[in-house]
N, C-alpha and C positions, 0 to 999 in steps of 0.2 A: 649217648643222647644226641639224637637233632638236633642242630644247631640251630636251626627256627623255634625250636621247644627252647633250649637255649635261652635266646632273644626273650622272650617272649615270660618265662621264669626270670631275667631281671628287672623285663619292665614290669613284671607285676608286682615283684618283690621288693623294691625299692622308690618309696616315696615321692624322691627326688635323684634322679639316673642320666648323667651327663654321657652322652659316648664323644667322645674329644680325639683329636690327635695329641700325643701326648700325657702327660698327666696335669692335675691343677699347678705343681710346683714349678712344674719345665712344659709346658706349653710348646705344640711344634710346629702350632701356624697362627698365623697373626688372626685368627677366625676364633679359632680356640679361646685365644688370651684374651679375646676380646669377651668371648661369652662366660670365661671363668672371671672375671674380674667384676662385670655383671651379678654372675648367680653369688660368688663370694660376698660380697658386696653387703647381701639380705641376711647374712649371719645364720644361720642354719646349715648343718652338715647334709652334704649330699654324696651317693656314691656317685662315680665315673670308670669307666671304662676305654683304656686307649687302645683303639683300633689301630694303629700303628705295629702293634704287639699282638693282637688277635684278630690275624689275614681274613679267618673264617666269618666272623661278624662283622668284622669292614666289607666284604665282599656279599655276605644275605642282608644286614640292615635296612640298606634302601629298598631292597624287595621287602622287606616285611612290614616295613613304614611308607613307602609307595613315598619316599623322601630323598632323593639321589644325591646328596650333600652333609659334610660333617662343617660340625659339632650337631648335632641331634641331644634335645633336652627336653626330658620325657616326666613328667609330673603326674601322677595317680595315673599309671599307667596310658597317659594318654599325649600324643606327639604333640609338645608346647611348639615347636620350630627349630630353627639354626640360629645364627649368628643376628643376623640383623634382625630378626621377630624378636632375639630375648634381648637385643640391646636396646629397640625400641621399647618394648614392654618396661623395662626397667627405666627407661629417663620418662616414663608416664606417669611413674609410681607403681605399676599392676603386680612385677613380677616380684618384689617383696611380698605383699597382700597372697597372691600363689603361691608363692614357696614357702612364706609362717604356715597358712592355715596346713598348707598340707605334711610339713614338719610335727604342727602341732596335732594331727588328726593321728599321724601317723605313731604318737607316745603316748595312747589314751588306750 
């Protein structure tokens, strides 16, 4: 399969789609941990994805999101931001309110 098909079948497939360096548990840039600690935060399970471990979507990603930067956090299929969008978003209140309803859209 294409790795752009790839991409593109997880963002659709999944709700809430973290691509991070690292994992949630062990985090391996201070960008990450900041964005998992964030989305954690909202109580809803999300997948993730650590580019660190898969060269070939660390390397098409930013082409297929026109996003040149990880942590990338992709919400109904659609590019929410990186690191400082979901840390902002979250000390607003928003990114709780985005990630319940879409948690909850996505078990109906």
């Amino acid at each position: 399969m294409d790795i752009m098909e790839t991409i593109r079948e997880q963002v659709e497939g999944n709700p809430i789609i973290l691509y991070m360096k690292g994992s949630p548990n062990q985090p391996q840039c201070g960008f990450s941990a900041r964005t998992i600690e964030a989305l954690t935060s909202c109580g809803e399970r999300f997948a993730y994805v650590d580019v660190l471990s898969n060269p070939e979507i660390r390397a098409n990603l930013p082409i297929y999101a026109n996003w040149p930067t990880f942590p990338q956090l992709w919400i109904n299929g659609e590019l929410i931001g990186g690191c400082d969008i979901v840390v902002e978003m979250h000390e607003k209140g928003e990114l709780s309110t985005l990630v319940k309803e879409a948690a909850q859209a996505s078990e109906s």
